[in-house]
N, C-alpha and C positions, 0 to 999 in steps of 0.2 A: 589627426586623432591621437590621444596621448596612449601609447604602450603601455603595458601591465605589464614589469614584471617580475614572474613569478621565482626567479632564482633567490635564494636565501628567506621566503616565505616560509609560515610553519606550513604542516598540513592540514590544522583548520585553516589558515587564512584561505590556502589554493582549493578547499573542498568548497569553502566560505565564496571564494568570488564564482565558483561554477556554478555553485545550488544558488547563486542571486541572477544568474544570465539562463540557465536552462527551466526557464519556469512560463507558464505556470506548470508545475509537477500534477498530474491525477494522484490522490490518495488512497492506499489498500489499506482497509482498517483490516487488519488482520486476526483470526480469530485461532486459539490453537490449545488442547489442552496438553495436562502434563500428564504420568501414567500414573497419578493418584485422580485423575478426571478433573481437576483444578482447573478451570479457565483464563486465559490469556490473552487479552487485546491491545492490540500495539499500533498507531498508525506509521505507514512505508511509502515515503514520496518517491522514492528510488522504485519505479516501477513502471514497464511496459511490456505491450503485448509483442509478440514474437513471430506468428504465423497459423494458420488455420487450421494443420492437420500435420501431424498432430493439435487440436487448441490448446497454444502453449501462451504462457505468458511467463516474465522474468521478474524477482524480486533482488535488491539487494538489501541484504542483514550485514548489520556490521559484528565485526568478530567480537567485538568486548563492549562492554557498558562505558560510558563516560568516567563515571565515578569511581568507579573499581575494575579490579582486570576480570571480572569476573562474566562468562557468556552470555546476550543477552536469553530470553526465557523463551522467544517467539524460536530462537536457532535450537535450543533445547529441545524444546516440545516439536520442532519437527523433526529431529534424529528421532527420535520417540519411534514416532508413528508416522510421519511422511507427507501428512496430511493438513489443510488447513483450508479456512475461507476467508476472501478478499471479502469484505461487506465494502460496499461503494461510498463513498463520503460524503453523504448529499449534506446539504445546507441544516436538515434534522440531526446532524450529529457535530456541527461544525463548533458548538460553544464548548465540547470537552475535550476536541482533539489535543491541547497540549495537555489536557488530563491525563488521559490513557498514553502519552508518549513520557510521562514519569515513570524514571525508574525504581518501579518498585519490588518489595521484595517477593524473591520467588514464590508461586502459589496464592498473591493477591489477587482478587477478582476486582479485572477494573470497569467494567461491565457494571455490576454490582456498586458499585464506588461511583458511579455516576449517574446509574439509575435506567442504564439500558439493558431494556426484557432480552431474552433471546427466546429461540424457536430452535427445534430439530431440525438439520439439516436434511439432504433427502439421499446424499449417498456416504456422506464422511462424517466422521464420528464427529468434531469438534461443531459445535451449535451457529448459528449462525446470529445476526442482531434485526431484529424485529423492524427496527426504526428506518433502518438502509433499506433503499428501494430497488436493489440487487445483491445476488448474492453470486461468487462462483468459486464453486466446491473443487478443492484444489488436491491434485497428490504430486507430490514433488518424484519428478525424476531423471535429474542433473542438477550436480552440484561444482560451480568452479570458483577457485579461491581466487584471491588477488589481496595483494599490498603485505604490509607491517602483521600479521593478527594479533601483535600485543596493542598496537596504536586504534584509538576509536575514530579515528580520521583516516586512516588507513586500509587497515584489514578489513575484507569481506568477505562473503559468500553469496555469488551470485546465484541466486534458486531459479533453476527450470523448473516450472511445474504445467501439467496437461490440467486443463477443466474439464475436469469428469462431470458438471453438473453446471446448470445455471438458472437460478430461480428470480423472477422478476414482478413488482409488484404489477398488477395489471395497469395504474396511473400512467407508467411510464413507458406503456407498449404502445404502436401504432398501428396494430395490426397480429397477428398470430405467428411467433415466431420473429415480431420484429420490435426491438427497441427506438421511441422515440428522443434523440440526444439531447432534445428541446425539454421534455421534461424531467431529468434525471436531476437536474439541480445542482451538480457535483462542483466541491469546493478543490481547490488547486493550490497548492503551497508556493508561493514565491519565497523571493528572501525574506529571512528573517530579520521583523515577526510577523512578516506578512502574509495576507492568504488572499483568494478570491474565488468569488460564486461565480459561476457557467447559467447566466440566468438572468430574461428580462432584457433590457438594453446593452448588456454584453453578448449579446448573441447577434452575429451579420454570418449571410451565407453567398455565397457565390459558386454557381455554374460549370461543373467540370466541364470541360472545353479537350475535347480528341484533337490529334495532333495532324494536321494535314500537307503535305507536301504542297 
């Protein structure tokens, strides 16, 4: 098998061949406002769950915008207020995600911009989106840097946050207090410009199997 390597690479190319081999990624469309109450929706393929208890799960935000050295709006508005919701990416929001991952300028509603309602949240101020068939009501608490933060390939901020909250459509339960994975629908970011649906004939399951001497 032929070797990759990565010595003398930019850091897109080395971000570039990880985000094409650790996929498919779950998507946080993330929802967050600013302290003028401005809404901000961003999607975060850099994201997984952490542990139960606390119910934690991890975000990474990159330190700066592509385009300018300038912060992006979802790391803003969480110094803010601390607060935010992951809406889940199903298949009903999959035609705008590179919409809302435009960087636009601070205080644009992208929500608005593409034509998704929202709803009140039920513990944290920023709203949640109507269309997503989940929602978990997030407050940030651990924040750990890593890389360059002038570089958008580099610098980040990986966010601890507890889910204080989890509201689910009833389609996608299987029971009371239980999510069905079969019908959440949720799209997955591979490389780029690829993506893919959790749903239909991509779905095979297999038998957990205890371990026995």
């Amino acid at each position: 098998m032929p070797v990759i390597d990565l010595a003398g690479r930019t850091p897109a190319q080395k971000q570039g061949l990880i985000s094409q081999l650790v996929v498919p990624r779950p998507i946080a469309m993330i929802s967050t406002t600013d302290p003028d109450g401005n809404l901000n929706v961003a999607p975060f393929s850099y994201f997984m769950p952490v542990c139960g208890e606390p119910p934690t799960i991890a975000v990474t935000i990159g330190t700066v915008r592509e385009a300018t050295p300038e912060p992006k709006d979802t790391w803003v508005n969480l110094q803010h207020s601390g607060e935010f919701v992951i809406n889940i990416t199903s298949v009903a929001l999959a035609d705008h995600i590179e919409t809302a991952a435009k960087e636009f300028p601070a205080g644009f509603n992208e929500a608005e911009h593409v034509g998704w309602e929202t709803i009140p949240s039920q513990v944290v101020a920023p709203p949640s989106l109507a269309a997503s068939p989940a929602h978990m009501e997030c407050r940030v608490q651990e924040v750990i840097d890593r890389g360059d933060p002038t570089s958008c390939f580099s610098g980040v901020h990986i966010v601890l946050a507890e889910v204080v909250c989890i509201v689910a459509d009833e389609a996608i339960l299987a029971g009371p207090n239980r999510i069905d994975p079969t019908k959440v629908s949720p799209v997955g970011r591979m490389g780029f410009p690829w993506f893919v649906a959790a749903a239909g004939e991509a779905l095979f399951e297999q038998e957990r199997i205890a371990y026995s001497a």
